[in-house]
C-alpha angles and dihedrals in degrees: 000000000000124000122258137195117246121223109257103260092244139022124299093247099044100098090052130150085039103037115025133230102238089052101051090056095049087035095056105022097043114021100044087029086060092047088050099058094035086051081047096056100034091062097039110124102353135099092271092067114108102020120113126271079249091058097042087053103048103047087055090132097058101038130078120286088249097053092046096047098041095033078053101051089042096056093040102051085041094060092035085057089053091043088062140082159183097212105043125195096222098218137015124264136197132005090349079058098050090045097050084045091054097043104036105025101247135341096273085056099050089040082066097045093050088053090046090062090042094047099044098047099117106223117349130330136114130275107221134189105219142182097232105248091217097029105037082232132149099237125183096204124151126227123199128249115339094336123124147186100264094061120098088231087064121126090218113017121211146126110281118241099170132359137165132202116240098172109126101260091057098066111003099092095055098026108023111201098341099109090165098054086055089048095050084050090050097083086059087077107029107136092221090177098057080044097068096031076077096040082055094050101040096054104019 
């Protein structure tokens, strides 16, 4: 069965003033739209048709450029969608709390590491917080282009809590070249709840 796009969980505008309205339809209708038919294509008729996203993901390595960059950017856009939301929790809780307390030294520290690895990703790519495949660890690492931790290819390997797209059409219509004002705003729409649903899944 082909791949679809899935409609965004909330209105486009709902993430306004920080993201704004007009990117999130062109983010969302053209740009993963676009990753959804060439990932289409690119499988169709081939040995890839019918796996999983997840399958497609982590054998990376092993798949055509086009799958790996459009089942990527598929899968990506698909779980930063779902990190997001229009009624933010401001801060973590809980255990996600206590973990991100006991890697990182407290929240405003980890808050500067995470825009670090957004900021210093040279082009475009993704920042990610991971629990390191090989350590258990909480990891704040970054991945180009639409690659992610779960692919084979990866430089540190792990399962995605949280990740944000710094690639230029994400942010570049609201906040121009300033990379670093979009990552600070970011933490005015992080979904914390559906964070630590996957901190829950992944070491439970």
């Amino acid at each position: 069965m082909a791949f679809t796009l899935a409609p965004l969980p909330y209105d486009y505008n709902a993430l306004e003033p920080y993201i704004d309205t007009l990117t999130m339809q062109i983010h969302h209708d053209k740009h993963h739209q676009a990753y959804v038919d060439n990932l289409n294509k690119a499988i169709n008729g081939t040995a890839n048709e019918g796996k999983t996203i997840e399958e497609l993901v982590e054998a990376a390595g092993s798949i055509s450029p086009a799958v790996r960059n459009n089942g990527g950017g598929h899968w990506n856009h698909t779980f930063f969608w779902e990190s997001l939301s229009n009624n933010p929790d401001g801060t973590p809780t809980g255990k996600m709390a206590d973990h991100i307390n006991a890697e990182f030294g407290s929240f405003d520290s980890f808050k500067e590491k995470f825009e670090q690895a957004g900021l210093t990703r040279f082009g475009s790519g993704w920042a990610w917080l991971i629990i390191n495949k090989d350590s258990g660890k909480f990891e704040i690492t970054s991945t180009p282009n639409q690659d992610n931790p779960l692919m084979d290819v990866a430089e540190v390997k792990g399962t995605p809590l949280l990740g944000i797209d710094v690639w230029e059409h994400a942010y570049y219509l609201k906040y121009q070249n300033k990379r670093a004002d979009y990552l600070k705003n970011f933490w005015n729409v992080v979904n914390w709840d559906k964070v630590e649903d996957r901190r829950h899944k992944a070491i439970k």
